[in-house]
N, C-alpha and C positions, 0 to 999 in steps of 0.2 A: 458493905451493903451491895456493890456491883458486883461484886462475887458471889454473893447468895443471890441475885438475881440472874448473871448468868446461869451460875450451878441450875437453878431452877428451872428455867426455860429451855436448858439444852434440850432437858425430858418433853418437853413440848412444845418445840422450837414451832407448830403450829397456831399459837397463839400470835404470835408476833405479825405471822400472815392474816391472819381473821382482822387483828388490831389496825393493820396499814390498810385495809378496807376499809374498817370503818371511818377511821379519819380521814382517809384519802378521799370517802364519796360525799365526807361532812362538808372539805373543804373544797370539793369541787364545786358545791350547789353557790357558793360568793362569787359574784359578777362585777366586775370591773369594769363600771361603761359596758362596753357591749361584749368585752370579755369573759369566756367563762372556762376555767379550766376543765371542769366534768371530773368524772371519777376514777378514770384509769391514769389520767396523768397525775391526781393529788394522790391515788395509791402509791403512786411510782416518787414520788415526793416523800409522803408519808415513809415510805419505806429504807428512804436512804436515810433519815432521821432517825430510824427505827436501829439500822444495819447499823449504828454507833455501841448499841448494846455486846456487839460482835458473838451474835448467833446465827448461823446461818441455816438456811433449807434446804434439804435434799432436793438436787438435780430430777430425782427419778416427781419429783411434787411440782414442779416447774414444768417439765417435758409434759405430765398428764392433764396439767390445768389447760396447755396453749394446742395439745390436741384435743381435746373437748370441745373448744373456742372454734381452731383452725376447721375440723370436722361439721360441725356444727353451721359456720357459715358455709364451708359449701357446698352441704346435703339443700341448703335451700336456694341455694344458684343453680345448680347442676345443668337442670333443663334448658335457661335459660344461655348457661354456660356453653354447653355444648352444640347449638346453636347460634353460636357466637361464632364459634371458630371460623375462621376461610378467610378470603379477602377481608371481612369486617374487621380484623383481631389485627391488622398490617399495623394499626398506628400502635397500637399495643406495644408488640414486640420493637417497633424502631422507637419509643419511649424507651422499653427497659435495655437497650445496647446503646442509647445515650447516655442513660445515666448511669451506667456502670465506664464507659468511658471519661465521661465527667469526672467520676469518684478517681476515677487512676488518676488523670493528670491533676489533678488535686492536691491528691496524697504526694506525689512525685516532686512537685514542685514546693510543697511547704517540705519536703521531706532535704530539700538541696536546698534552701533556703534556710533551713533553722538544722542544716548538718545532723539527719537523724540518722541514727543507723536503721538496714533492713528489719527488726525487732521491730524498735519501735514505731516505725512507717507502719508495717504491716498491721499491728495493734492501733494506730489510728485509723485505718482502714474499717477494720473489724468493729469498732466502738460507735467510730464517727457517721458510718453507715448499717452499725446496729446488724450485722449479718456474721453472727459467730462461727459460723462454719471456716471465716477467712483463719481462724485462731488454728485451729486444722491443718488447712490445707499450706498456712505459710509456717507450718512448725516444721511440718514433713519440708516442705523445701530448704527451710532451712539444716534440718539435719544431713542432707545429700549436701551442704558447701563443703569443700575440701579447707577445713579448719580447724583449732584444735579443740577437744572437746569442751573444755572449757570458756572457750569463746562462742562456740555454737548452745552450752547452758546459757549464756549471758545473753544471748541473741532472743531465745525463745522466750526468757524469762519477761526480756522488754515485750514481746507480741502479748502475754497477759499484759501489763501493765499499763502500755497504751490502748490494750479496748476497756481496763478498769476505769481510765478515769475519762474516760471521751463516750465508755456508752450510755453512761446516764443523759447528757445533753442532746445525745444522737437518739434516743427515745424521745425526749421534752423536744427538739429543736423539730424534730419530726411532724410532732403533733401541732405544735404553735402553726408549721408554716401550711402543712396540708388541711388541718382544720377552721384555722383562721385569715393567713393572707393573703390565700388561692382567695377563699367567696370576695376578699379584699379588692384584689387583683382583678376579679374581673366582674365586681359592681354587682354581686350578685346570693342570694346566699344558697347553703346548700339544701337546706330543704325547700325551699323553694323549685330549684331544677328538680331538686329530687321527684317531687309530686308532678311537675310537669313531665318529665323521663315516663314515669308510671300510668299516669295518663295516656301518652302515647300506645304506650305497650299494651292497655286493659281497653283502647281503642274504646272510649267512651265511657266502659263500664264504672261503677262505683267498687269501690274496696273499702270496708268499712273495718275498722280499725274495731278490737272486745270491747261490750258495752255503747258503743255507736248505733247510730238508724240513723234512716234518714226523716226527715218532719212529713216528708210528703211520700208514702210508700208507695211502690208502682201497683201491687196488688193490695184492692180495699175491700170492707165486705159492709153493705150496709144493709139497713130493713124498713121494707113498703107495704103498706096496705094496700089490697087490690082493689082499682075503681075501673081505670080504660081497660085493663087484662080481663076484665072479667070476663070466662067465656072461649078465652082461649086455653092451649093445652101448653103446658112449659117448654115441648118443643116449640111450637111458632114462637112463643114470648123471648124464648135465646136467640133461635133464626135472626131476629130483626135488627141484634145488635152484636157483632162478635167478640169475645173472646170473653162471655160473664157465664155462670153457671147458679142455676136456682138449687140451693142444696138444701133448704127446710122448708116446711111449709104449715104455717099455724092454721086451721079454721074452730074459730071459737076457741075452748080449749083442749083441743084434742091436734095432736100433731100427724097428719096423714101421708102417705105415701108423695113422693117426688121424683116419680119416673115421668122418662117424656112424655108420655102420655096422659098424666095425670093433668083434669080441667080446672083451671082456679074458677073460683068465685067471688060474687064480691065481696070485702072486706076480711078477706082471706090476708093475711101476714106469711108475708117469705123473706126469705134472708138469700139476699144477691151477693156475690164474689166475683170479682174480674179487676181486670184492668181497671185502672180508675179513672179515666176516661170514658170505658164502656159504661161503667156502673154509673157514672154523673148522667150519661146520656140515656141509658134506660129506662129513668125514672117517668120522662114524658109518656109512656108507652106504659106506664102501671098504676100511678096515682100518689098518694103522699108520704113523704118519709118519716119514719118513727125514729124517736130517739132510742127506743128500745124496748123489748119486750119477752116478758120470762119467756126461759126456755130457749132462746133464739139464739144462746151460747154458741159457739163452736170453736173446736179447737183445728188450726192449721200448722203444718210442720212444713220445713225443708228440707230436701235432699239431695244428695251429689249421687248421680247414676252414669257407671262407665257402661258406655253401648257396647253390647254384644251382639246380638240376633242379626245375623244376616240380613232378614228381611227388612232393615233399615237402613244400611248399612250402604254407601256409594249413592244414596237420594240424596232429595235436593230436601232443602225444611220444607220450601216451598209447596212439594209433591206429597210429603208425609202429613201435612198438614190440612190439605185439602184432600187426600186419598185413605184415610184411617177414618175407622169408623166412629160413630158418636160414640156410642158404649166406651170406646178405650178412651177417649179424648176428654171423656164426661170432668171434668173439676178439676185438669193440671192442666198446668202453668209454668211454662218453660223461662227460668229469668236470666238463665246465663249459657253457653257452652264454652269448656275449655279445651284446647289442644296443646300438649305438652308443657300447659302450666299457662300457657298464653290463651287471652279472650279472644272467640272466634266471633264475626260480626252475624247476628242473629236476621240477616234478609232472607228471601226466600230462595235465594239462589246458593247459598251456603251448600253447601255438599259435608252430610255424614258419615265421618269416616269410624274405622273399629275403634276402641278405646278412647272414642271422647267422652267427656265426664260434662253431663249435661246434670243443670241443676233447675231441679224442680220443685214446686208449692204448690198446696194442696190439705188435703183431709189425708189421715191413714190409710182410709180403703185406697182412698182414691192410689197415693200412693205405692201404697202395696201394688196395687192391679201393676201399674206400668213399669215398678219394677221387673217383678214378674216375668213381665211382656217383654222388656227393651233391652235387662243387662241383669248387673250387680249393683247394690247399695255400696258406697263406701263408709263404712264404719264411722262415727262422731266420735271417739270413744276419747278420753281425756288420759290412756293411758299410751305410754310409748315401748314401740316395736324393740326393746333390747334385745329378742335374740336378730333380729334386723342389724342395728344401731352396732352390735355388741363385735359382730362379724366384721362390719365394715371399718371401724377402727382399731382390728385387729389385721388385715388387709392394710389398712392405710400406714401401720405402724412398721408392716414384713416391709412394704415398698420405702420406708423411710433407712431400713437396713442395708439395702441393694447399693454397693459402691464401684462404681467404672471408675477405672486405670485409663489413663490417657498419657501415655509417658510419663508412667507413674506419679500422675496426678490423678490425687482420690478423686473425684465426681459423686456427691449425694444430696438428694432431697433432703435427707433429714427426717425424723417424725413428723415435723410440722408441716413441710412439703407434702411426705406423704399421705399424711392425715386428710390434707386440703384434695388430694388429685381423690382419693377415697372417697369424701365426703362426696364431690363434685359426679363422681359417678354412682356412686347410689343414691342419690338426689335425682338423678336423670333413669335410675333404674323405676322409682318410688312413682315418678310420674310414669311412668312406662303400667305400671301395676300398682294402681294405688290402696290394694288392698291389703298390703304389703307394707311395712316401714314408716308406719305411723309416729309421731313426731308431734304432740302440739306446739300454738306458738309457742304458749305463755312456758314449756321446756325446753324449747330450741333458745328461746332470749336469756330464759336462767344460765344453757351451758355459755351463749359467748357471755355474761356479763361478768360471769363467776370464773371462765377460762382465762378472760381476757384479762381482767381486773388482778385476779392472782398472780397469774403469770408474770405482770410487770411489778408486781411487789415482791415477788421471790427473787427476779432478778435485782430489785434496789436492795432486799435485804444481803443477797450475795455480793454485790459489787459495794455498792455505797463506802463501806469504810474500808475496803482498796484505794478506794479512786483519793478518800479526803485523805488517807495517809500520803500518797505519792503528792497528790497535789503540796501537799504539807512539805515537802521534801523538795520539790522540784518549783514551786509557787504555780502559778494560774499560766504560764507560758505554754505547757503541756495541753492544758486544759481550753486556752483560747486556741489552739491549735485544732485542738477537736472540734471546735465551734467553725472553724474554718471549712473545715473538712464535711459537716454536716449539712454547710448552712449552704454553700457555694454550688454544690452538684443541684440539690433543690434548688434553688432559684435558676439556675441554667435550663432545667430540664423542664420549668414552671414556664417560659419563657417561649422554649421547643414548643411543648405543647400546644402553645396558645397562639403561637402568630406562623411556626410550620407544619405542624399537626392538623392546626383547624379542632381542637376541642372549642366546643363551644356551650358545652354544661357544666357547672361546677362540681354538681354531685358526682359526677363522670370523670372529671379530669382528678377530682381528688382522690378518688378511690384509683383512678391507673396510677399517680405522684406513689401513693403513700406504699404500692405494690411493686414497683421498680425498685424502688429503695428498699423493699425488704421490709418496711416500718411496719409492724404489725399494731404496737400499740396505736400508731396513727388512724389505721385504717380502724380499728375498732369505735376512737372518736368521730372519724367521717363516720360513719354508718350509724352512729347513736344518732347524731346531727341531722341527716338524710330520714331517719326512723322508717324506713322500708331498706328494700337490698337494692337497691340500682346500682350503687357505687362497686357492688362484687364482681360482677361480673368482669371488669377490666382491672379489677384488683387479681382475681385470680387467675387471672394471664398473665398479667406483668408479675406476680410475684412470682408464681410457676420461673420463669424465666429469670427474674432475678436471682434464686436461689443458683441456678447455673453463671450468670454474666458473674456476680458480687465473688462467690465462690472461686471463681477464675483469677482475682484481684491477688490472691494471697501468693501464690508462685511469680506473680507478675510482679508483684512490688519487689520480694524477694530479688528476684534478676534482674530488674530496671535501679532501682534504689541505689 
């Protein structure tokens, strides 16, 4: 019977991956007290479960799933990213050259303590801090020892064999401490900071998550019968109170023109739009409000416009706002400006520079007109930029090919490396010209849940029945060893962080934790947790870096060991 079920599945060894999803995200949603595993660590579960069947998945299904993911988050940091870098990024990098000095004398010392040879140190390394590249870089070292060949097979054989069965817990151990006993550690949780982090940065603004509003909307439109206005012309009647606009006008039943010029009378119906302070306050100054009245419909849109036209261009709002004339100004409503992804503060002293994406409401004409006038619309469209999208992770993929010699030690990104430095710069190109590399959310969060989630299930269905046959062989010595080796650089560097460092977010310290280490599945949990990006941005610095510091580990054990 497990012969007719392997036979069968080898043809569609894709099954097995779809299936460690499903039960992996069944099992993540059970909470434990305040525990909850989520769904990339019960894939990763699921899947070593699964990996007993012994069919495994192509490498080349693995590599595409965790560049889709890695790509994916940092086309939406980019901006943010590369505005990061300078002095801000210092605690960054002295994080990740901690914890790759941590992981060495780790590995070193259980490795002289439980007499492992250089193989198997190395393959602890590799497992225990989940950075396969060490598999690599300490095989080639070991091949250059002056040994006989057969003991140099035996050598390298052990670097597989200790990242099989130490990197399943160096995934899980990863995620337990960067998801759960950092927010532990310091009394806090992560979405929590997270929202406070993003608040900072949108500097007051609202962000409203698909399907959201807010109860109380800043722009309102309500409808008056004319009593005190009557007599006046809808210029004076705006005059008197700023930023409302009269855009219909009922008398009896006939709906008449609504230029400024035009005289109400009384008992005249109009329909007010503005600020909703303005429109509360205008009412004294026209007469009674109606609950409603046919006809008095109108439809309002929003839109994001990147400023082009010179003639606005290095003003103050201030100036543009009191020197533009009614006609262009007639029914928009400026609700937000962005600069490189970041909220600009809307006083009048703000200064317009080229390519801000200023978002406005309004009516279509209205719209239209100041498009027109001011820039380019940027696209709503729900479809994504793949000949965009499609370039850049083939770029991020040539850069994960690129290998420096350093006394003949390989040096490489990786795909996934590359992927990430990729994503991060066409993220930052996309803000640059956002007319260009369109990305919705609701398909930027399918590719990490689907890159991320896969990814660690390919890897459990590959490793898992390596690691329980060795451990089978060797008993749980091998394998507490790896726990050592995982558990101890984390909590040191948890430690760094928070009492020499000065982090003082969790959203923030856990996404830099879980990027020193390399722990990709980790960071995917922070970031579910967090449900905005604040934790990337120090995630994809310290992992950038990690990928060199961890990488360095494998010749180094090799020669120290």
């Amino acid at each position: 019977m497990i012969e007719w079920i392997q036979g069968e599945l080898k043809h569609s060894p894709e099954i097995l991956l779809f299936l460690s999803l499903a039960i992996g995200f069944w099992i993540g949603k059970f909470q434990f007290g305040k525990f909850q595993l989520g769904g990339v660590a019960g894939s990763l579960l699921a899947a070593v479960v699964l990996s007993l069947i012994g069919v495994p998945v192509d490498n080349g299904v693995k590599a595409i799933l965790f560049a889709l993911f890695i790509y994916a988050v940092g086309f939406e940091s980019g901006p943010q990213f590369f505005k990061s870098l300078g002095p801000k990024s210092l605690k960054e990098i002295l994080l990740a050259v901690f914890m790759a000095v941590c992981g060495l004398a780790t590995v070193l010392i259980m490795a002289k303590i439980f007499q492992l040879d250089k193989g198997m140190a190395a393959g602890l390394a590799a497992g225990g801090m989940t950075q396969s590249a060490i598999i690599g870089t300490a095989g080639d070292a070991i091949s250059r020892l002056d040994l006989p060949a057969a003991e140099i097979q035996r050598l390298q054989a052990n670097v597989a064999i200790g990242y099989a069965v130490t990197y399943i817990f160096g995934s899980l151990g990863a995620i337990i401490i960067c998801a759960s006993i950092v927010p532990k550690f310091m009394g806090r949780g992560i979405r929590d900071d997270a929202l406070k982090a993003q608040a900072e940065q949108l500097k007051g603004a609202f962000q409203l998550a698909p399907g959201q509003e807010l109860a109380m909307p800043e722009i309102v439109g309500r409808i008056y019968r004319v009593q005190q206005a009557s007599g006046q012309t809808i210029s004076e009647l705006q005059s008197k109170i700023p930023n409302i606009t009269i855009e219909r006008v009922k008398r009896g039943t006939q709906f008449i023109d609504s230029s400024l010029e035009t005289k109400l009378e009384t008992d005249d119906i109009i329909l007010v739009i503005g600020r909703r302070s303005s429109v509360v306050s205008i009412a004294q100054h026209i007469g009674t409000e109606l609950e409603s009245s046919e006809g008095m419909e109108i439809v309002m849109s929003t839109t994001d416009m990147i400023l082009r036209n010179s003639k606005y261009i290095n003003r103050t709002l201030g100036d543009v706002r009191a020197n533009t004339p009614e006609y262009l100004k007639h029914g928009i409503y400026v609700l937000g400006i962005k600069r490189n992804n970041e909220s600009v503060p809307m006083d009048d002293n703000t200064v317009l520079h080229k390519g801000d994406v200023i978002t406005v409401y309004g009516t279509k004409n209205d719209l239209d007109r100041m498009v027109k006038e001011g820039g380019r619309a940027i696209s709503q469209s729900i479809k994504t930029d793949w000949v965009f999208h499609g370039i850049g992770l083939v770029v991020g993929l040539l850069i994960g090919l690129i290998v420096i010699r350093i006394s003949n030690m390989p040096l490489t990104l990786g795909a996934g490396g590359g992927a990430l430095l990729s994503g991060l710069f066409f993220g930052w190109l996309h803000s640059r010209n956002q007319v260009r590399g369109n990305m919705p959310l609701a398909a930027s969060q399918l590719l990490k849940d689907l890159g991320l989630a896969g990814f660690v299930a390919a890897v459990g269905l590959q490793s898992g029945l390596q690691a329980f046959q060795t451990i089978k062989q060797s008993g749980l010595s091998l394998f507490l060893i790896g726990v050592v080796v995982t558990v101890v650089p984390l909590i040191l560097s948890m430690l760094f962080a928070r009492y020499v460092l000065r982090y003082d977010n969790v959203a923030v310290m856990a996404g830099a934790l879980s990027g020193a280490r390399s722990a990709n599945p980790a960071f995917g949990v922070v970031l579910d947790k967090a449900g905005n990006s604040i934790p990337t941005v120090p995630f994809a610095i310290t992992y950038a870096l990690a990928n060199v510091f961890l990488t360095l580990l494998g010749p180094l054990i090799v020669g120290l060991a």
